[in-house]
Chimera marker file (.cmm) of the C-alpha trace (Angstrom):
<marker_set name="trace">
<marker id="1" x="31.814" y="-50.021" z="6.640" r="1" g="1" b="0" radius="0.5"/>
<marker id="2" x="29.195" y="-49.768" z="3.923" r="1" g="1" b="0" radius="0.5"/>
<marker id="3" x="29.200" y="-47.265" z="0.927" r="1" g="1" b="0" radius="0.5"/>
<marker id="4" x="25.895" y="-45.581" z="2.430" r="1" g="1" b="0" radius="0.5"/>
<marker id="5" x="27.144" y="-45.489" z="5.625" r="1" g="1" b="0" radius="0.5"/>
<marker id="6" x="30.822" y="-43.800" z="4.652" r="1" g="1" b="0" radius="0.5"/>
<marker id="7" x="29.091" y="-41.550" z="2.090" r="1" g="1" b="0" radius="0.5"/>
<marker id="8" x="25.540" y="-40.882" z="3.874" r="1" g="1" b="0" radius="0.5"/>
<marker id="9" x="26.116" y="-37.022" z="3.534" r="1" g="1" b="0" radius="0.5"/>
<marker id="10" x="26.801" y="-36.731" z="-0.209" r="1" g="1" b="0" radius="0.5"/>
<marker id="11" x="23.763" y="-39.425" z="-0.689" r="1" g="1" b="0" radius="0.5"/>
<marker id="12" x="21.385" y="-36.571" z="1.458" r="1" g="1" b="0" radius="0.5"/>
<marker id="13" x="22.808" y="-33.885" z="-0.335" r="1" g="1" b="0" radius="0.5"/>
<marker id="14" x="22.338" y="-35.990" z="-3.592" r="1" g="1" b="0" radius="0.5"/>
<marker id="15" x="18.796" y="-36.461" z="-2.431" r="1" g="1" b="0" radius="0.5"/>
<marker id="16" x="18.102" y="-32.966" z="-1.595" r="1" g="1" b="0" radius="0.5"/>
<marker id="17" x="19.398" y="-31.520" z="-4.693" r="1" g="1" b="0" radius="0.5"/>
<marker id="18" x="17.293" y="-33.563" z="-6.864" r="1" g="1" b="0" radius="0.5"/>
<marker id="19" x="14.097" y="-32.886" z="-4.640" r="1" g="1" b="0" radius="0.5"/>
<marker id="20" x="14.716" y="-29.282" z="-5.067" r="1" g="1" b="0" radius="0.5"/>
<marker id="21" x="14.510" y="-30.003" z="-9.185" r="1" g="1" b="0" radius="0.5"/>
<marker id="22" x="11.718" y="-32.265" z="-8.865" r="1" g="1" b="0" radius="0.5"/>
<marker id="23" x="9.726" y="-29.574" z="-6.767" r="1" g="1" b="0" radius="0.5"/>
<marker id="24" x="8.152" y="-26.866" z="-9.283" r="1" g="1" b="0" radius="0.5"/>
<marker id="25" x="7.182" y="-29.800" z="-11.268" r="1" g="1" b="0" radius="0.5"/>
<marker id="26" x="5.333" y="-31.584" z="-8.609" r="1" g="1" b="0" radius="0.5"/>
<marker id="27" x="4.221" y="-27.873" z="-6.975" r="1" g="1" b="0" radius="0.5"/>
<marker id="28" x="2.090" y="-26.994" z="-10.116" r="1" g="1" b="0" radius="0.5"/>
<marker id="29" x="0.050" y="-30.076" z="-10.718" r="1" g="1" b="0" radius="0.5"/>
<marker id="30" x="-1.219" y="-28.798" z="-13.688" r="1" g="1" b="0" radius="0.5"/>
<marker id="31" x="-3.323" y="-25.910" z="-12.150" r="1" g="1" b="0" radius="0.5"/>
<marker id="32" x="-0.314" y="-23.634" z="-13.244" r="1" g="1" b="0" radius="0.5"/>
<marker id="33" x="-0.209" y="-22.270" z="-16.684" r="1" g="1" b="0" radius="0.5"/>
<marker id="34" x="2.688" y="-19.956" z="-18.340" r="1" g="1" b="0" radius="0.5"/>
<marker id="35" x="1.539" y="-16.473" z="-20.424" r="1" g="1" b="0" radius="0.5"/>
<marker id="36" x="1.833" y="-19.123" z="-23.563" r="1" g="1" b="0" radius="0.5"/>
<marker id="37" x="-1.294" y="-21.067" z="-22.663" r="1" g="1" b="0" radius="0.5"/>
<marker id="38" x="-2.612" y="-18.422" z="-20.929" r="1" g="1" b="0" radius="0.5"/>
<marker id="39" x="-3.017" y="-16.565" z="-23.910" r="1" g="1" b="0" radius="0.5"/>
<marker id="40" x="-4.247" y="-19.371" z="-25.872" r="1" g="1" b="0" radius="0.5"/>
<marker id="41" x="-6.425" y="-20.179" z="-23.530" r="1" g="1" b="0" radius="0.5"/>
<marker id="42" x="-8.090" y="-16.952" z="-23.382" r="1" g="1" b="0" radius="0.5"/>
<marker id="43" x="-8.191" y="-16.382" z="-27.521" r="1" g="1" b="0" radius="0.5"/>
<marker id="44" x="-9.169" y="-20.085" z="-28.172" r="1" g="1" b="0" radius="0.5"/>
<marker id="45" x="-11.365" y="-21.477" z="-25.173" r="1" g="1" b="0" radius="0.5"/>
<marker id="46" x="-12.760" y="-17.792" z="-24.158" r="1" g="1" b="0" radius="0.5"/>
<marker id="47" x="-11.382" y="-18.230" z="-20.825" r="1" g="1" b="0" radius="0.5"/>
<marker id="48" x="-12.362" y="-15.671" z="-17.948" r="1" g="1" b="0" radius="0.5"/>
<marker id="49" x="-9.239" y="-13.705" z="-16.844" r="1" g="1" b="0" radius="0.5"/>
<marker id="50" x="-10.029" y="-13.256" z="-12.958" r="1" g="1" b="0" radius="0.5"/>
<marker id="51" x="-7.826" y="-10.725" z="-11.515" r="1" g="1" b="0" radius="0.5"/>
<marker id="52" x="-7.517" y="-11.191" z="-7.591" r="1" g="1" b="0" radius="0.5"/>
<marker id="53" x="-5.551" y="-8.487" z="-6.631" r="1" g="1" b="0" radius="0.5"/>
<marker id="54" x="-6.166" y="-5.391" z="-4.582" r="1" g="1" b="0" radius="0.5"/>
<marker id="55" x="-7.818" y="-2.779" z="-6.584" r="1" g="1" b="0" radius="0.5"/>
<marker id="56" x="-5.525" y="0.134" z="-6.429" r="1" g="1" b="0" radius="0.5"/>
<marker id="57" x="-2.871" y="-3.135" z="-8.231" r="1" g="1" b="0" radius="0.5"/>
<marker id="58" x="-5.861" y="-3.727" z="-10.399" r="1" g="1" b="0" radius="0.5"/>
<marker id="59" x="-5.979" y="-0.129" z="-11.683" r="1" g="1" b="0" radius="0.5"/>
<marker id="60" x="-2.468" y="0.672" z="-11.661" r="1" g="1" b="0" radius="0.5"/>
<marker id="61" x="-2.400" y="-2.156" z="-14.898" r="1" g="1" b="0" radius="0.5"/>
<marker id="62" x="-4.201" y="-5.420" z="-15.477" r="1" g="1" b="0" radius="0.5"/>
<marker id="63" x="-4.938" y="-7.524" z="-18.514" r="1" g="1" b="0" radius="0.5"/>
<marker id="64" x="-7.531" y="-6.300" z="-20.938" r="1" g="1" b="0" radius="0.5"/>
<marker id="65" x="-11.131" y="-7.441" z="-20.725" r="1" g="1" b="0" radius="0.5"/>
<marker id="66" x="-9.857" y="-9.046" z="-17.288" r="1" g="1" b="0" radius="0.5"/>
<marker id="67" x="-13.263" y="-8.727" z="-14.074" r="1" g="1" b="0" radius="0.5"/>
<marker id="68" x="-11.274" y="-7.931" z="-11.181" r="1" g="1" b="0" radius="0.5"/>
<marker id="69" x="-12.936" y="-9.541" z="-7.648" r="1" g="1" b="0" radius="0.5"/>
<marker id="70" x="-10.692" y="-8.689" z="-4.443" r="1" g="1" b="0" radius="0.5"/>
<marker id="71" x="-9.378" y="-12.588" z="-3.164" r="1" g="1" b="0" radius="0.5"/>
<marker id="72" x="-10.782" y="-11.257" z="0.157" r="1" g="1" b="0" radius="0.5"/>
<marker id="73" x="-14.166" y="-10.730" z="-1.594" r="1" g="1" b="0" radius="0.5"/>
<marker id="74" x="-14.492" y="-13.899" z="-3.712" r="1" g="1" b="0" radius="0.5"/>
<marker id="75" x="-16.264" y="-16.010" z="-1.616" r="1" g="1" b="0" radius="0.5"/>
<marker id="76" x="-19.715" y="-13.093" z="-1.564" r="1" g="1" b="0" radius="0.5"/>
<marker id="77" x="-19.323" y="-12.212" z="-5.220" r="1" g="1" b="0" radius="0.5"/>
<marker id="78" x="-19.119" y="-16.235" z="-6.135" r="1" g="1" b="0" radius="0.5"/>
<marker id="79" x="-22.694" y="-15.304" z="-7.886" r="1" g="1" b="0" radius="0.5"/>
<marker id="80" x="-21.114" y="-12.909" z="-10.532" r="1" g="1" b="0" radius="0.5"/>
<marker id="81" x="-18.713" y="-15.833" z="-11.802" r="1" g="1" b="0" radius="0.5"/>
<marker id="82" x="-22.115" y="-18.923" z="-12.235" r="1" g="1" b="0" radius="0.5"/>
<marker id="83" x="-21.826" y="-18.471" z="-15.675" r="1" g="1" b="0" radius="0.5"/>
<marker id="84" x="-18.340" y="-19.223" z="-16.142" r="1" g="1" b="0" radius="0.5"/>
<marker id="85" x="-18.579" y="-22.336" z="-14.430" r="1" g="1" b="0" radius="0.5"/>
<marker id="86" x="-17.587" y="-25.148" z="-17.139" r="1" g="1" b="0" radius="0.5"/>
<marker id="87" x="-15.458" y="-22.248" z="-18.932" r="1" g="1" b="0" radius="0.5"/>
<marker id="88" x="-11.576" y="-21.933" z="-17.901" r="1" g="1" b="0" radius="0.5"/>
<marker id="89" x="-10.459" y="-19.432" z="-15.320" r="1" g="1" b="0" radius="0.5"/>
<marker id="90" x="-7.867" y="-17.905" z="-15.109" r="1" g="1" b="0" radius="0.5"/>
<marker id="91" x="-6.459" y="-16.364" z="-11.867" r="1" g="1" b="0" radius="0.5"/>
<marker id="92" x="-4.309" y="-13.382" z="-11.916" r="1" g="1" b="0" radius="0.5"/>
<marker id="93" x="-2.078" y="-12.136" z="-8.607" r="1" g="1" b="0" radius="0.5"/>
<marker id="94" x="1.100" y="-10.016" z="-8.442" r="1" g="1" b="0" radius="0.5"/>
<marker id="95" x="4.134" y="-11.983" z="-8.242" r="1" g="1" b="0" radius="0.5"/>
<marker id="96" x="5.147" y="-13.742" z="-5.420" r="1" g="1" b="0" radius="0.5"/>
<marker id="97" x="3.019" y="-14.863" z="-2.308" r="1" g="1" b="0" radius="0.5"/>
<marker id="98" x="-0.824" y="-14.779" z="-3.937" r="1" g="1" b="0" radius="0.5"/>
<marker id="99" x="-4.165" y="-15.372" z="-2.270" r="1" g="1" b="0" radius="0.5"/>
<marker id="100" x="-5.173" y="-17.206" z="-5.808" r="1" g="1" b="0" radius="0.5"/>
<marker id="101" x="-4.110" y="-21.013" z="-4.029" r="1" g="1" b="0" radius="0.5"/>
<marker id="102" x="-7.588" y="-20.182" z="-1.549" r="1" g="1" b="0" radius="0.5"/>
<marker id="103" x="-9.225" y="-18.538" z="-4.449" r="1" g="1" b="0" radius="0.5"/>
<marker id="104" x="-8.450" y="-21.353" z="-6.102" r="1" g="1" b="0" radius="0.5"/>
<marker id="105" x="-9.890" y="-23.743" z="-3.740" r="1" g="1" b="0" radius="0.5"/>
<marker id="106" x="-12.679" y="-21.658" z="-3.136" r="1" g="1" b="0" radius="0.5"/>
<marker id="107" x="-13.837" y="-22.095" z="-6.681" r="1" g="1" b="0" radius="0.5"/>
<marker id="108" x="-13.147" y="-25.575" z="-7.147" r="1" g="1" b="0" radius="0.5"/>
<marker id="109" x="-14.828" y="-26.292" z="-3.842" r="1" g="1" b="0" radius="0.5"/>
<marker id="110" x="-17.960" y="-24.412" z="-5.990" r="1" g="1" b="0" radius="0.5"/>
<marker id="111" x="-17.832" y="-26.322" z="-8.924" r="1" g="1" b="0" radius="0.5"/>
<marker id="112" x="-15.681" y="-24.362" z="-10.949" r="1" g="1" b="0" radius="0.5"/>
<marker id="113" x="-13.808" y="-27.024" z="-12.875" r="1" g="1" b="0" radius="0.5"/>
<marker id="114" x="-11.014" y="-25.569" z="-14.742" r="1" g="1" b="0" radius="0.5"/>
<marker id="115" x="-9.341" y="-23.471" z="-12.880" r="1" g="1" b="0" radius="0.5"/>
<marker id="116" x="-6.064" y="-22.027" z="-13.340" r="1" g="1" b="0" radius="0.5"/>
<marker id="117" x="-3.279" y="-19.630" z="-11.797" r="1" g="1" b="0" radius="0.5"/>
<marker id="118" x="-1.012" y="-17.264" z="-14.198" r="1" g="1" b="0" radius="0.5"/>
<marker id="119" x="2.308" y="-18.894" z="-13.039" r="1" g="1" b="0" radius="0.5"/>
<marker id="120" x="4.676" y="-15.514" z="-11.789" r="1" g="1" b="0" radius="0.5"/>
<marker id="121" x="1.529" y="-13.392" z="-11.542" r="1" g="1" b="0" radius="0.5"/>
<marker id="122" x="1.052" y="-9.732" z="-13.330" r="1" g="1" b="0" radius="0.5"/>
<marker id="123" x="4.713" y="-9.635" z="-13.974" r="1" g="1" b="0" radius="0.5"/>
<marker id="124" x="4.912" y="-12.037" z="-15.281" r="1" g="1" b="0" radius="0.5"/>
<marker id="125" x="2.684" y="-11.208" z="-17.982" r="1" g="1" b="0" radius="0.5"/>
<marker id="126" x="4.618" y="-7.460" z="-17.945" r="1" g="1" b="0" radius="0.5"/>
<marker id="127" x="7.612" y="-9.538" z="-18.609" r="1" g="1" b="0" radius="0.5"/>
<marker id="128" x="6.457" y="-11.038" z="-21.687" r="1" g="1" b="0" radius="0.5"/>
<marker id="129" x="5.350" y="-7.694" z="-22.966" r="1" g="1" b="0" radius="0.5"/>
<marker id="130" x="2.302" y="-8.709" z="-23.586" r="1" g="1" b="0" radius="0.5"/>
<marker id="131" x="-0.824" y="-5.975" z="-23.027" r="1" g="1" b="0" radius="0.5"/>
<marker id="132" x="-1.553" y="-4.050" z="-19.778" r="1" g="1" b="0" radius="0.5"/>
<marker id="133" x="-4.504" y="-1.611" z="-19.314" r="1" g="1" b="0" radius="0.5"/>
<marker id="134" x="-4.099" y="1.153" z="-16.658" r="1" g="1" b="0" radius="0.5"/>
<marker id="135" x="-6.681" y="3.159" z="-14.747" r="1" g="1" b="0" radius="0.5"/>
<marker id="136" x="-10.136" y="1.182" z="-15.850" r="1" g="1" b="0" radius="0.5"/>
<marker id="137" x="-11.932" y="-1.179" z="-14.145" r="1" g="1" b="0" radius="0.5"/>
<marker id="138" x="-12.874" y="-4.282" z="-15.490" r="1" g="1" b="0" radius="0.5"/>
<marker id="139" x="-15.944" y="-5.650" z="-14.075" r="1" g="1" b="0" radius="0.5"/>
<link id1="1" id2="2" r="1" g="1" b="0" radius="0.2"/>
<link id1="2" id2="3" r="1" g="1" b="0" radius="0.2"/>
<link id1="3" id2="4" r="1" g="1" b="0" radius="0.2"/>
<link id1="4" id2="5" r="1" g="1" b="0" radius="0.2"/>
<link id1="5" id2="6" r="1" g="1" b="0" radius="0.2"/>
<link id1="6" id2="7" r="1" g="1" b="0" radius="0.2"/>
<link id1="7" id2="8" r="1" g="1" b="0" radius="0.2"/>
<link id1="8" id2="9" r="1" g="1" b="0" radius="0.2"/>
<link id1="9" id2="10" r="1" g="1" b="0" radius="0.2"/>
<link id1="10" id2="11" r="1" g="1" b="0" radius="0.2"/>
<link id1="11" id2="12" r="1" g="1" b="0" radius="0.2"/>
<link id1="12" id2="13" r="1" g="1" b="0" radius="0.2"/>
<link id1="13" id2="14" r="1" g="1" b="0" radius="0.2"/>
<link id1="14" id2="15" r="1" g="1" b="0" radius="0.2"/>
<link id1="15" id2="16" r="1" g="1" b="0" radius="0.2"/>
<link id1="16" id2="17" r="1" g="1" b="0" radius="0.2"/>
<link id1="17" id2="18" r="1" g="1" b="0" radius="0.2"/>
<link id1="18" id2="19" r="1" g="1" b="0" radius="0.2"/>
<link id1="19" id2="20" r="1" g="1" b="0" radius="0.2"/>
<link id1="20" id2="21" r="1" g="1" b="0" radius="0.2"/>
<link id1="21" id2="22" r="1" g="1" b="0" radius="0.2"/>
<link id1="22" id2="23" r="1" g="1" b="0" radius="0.2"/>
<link id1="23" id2="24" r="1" g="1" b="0" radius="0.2"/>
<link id1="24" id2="25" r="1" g="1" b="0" radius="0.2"/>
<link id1="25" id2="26" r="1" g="1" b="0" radius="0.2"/>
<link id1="26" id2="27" r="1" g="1" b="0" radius="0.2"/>
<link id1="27" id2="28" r="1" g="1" b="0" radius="0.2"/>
<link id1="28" id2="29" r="1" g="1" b="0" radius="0.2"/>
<link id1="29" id2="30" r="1" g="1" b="0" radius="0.2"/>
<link id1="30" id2="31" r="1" g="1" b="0" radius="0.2"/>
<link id1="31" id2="32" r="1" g="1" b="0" radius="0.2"/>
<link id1="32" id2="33" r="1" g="1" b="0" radius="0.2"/>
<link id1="33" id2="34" r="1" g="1" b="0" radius="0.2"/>
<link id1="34" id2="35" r="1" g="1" b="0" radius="0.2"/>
<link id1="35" id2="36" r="1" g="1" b="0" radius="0.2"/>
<link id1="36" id2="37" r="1" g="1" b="0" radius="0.2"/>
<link id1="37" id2="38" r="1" g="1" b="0" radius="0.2"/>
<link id1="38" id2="39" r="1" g="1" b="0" radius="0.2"/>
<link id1="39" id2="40" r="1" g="1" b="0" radius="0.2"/>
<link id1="40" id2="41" r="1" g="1" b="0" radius="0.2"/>
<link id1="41" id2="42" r="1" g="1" b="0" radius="0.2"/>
<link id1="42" id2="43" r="1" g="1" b="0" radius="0.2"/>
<link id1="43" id2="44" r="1" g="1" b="0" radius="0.2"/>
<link id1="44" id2="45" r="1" g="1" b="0" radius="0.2"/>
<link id1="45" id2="46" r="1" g="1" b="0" radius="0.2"/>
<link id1="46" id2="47" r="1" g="1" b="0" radius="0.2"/>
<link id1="47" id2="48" r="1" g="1" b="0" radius="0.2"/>
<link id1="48" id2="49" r="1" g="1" b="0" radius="0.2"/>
<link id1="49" id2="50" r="1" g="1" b="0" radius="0.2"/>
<link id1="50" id2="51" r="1" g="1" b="0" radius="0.2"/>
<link id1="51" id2="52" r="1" g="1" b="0" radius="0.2"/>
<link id1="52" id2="53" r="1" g="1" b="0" radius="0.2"/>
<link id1="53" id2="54" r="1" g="1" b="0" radius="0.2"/>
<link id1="54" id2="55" r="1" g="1" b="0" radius="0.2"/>
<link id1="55" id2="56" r="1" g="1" b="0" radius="0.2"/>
<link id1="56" id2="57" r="1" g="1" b="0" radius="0.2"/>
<link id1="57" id2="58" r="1" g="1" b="0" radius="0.2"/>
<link id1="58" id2="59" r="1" g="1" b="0" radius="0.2"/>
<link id1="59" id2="60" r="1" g="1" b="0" radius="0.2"/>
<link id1="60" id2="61" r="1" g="1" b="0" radius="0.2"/>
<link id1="61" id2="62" r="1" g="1" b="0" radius="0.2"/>
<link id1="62" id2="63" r="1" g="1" b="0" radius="0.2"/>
<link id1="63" id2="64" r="1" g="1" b="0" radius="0.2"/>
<link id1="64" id2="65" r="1" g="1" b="0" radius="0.2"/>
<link id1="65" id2="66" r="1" g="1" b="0" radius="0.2"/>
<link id1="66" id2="67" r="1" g="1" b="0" radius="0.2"/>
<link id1="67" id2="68" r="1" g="1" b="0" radius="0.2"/>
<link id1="68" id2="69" r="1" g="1" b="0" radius="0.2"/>
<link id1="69" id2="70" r="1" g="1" b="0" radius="0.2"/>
<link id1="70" id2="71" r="1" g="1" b="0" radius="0.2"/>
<link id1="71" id2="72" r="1" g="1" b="0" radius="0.2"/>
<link id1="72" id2="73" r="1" g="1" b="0" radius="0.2"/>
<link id1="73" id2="74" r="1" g="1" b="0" radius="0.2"/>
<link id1="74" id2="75" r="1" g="1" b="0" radius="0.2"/>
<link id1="75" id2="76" r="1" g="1" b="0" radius="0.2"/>
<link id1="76" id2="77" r="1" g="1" b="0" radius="0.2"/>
<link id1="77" id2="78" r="1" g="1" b="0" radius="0.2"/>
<link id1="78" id2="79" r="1" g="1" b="0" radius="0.2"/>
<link id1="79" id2="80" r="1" g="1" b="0" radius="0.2"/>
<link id1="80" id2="81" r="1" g="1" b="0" radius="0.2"/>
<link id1="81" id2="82" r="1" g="1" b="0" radius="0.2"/>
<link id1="82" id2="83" r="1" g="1" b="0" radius="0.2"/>
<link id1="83" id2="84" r="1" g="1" b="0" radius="0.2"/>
<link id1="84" id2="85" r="1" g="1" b="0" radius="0.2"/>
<link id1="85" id2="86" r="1" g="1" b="0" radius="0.2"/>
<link id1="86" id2="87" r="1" g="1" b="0" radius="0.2"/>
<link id1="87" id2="88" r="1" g="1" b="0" radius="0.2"/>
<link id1="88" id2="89" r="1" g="1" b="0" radius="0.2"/>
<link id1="89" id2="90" r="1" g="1" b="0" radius="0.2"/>
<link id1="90" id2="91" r="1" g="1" b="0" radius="0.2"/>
<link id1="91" id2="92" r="1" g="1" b="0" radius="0.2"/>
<link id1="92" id2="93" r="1" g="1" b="0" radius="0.2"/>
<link id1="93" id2="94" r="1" g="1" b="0" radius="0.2"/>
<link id1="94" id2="95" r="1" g="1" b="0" radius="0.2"/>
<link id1="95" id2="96" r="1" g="1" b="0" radius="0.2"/>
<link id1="96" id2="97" r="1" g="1" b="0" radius="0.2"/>
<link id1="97" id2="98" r="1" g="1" b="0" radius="0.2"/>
<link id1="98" id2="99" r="1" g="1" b="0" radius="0.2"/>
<link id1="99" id2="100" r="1" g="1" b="0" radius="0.2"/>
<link id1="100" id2="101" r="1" g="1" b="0" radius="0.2"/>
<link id1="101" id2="102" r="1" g="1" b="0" radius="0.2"/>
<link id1="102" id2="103" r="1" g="1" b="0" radius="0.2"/>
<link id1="103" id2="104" r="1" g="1" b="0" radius="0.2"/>
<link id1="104" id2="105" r="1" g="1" b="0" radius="0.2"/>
<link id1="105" id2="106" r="1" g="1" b="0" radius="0.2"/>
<link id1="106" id2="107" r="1" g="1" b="0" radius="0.2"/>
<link id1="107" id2="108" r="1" g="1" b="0" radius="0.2"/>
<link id1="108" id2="109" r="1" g="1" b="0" radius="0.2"/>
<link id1="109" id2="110" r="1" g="1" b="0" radius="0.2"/>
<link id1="110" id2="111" r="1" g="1" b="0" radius="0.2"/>
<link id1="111" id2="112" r="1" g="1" b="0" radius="0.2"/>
<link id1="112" id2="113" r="1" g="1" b="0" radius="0.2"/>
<link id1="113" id2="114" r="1" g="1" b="0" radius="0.2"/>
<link id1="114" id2="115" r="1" g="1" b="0" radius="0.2"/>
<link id1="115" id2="116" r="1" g="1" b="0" radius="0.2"/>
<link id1="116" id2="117" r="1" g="1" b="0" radius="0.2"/>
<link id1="117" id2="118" r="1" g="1" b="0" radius="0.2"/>
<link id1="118" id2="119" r="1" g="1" b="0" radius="0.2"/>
<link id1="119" id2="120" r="1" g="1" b="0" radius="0.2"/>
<link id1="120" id2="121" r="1" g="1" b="0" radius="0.2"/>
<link id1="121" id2="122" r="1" g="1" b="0" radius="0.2"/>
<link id1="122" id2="123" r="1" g="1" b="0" radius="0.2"/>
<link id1="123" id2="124" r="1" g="1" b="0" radius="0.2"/>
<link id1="124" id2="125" r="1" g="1" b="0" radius="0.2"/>
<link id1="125" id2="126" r="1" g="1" b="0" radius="0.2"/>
<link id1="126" id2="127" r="1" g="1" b="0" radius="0.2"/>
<link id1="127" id2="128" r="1" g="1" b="0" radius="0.2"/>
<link id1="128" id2="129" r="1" g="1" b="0" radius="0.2"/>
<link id1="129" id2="130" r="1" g="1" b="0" radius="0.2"/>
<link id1="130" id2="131" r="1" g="1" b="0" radius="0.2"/>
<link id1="131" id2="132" r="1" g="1" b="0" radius="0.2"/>
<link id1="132" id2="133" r="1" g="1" b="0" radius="0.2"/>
<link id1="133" id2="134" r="1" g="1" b="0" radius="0.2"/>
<link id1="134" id2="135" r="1" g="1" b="0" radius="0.2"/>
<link id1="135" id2="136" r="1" g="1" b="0" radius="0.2"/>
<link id1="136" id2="137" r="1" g="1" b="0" radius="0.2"/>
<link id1="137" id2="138" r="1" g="1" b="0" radius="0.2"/>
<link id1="138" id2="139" r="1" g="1" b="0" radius="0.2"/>
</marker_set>
C-alpha cells in the first residue's frame, strides 16, 4: 500500500487546514483595506468614505465627513458619486454579511476604479477607537 493511500485522511485534512489559512488572503484580492490604510487613504488620497448602510445604522454613528447612500439605493443615486470617479472609495457596512460586494460591483461595473471595502465594517472602525459621529447625516 502507498503512503497516500494509508494516510489519505490526514493528507485531506492537511489540505483543508491549509486552504482554510490560505482563504482570507485569496478572499480580499486587494479590494479589502484595514482602518490603517483606510485612514491614510482618506487623509492622503482624499478618498470618499461611502457609507452603505441603512440609515437609522447611519445615524446611530458613522465616520465623519462620510455621504451615506442606502446599498439598495446605489444603483439611482450613481449620479451623486461622477465626480469621485478616478478618486478612491471607500465602502463602509456593519460587520458581518454587507451589501458593499454588489455595491462594489455596481461601481466598478460604472467606472469607478478604485474601489474599496472597510474590512470588519463600522466596528471595526469602533474597535480601533477611531472617530464616530452620531445623529447627522452626511450627504
Amino acid at each position: 500500500m502507498s503512503f497516500l493511500q494509508s494516510n489519505i485522511a490526514l493528507i485531506i485534512a492537511a489540505l483543508a487546514s491549509g486552504g482554510m489559512l490560505l482563504w482570507p488572503l485569496l478572499r480580499r484580492s486587494g479590494k479589502e483595506v484595514d482602518t490603517m490604510v483606510a485612514v491614510q487613504l482618506i487623509n492622503y488620497k482624499d478618498a470618499l468614505v461611502l457609507d452603505v448602510r441603512e440609515a437609522s445604522e447611519y445615524e446611530a454613528g458613522h465616520i465623519p465627513n462620510s455621504r451615506h447612500i442606502p446599498g439598495d439605493k446605489l444603483e439611482q443615486r450613481l449620479q451623486e458619486l461622477e465626480k469621485f470617479k478616478d478618486k478612491p472609495i471607500i465602502l463602509i457596512h456593519r460587520s458581518g454579511v454587507s451589501s458593499t460586494g454588489k455595491a462594489g460591483a455596481l461601481l466598478r461595473s460604472n467606472g469607478f476604479a478604485h474601489v474599496r471595502t472597510l474590512a470588519g465594517g463600522i466596528d471595526v472602525w469602533r474597535q480601533a477607537n477611531l472617530p464616530i459621529v452620531k445623529n447627522k447625516r452626511g450627504g
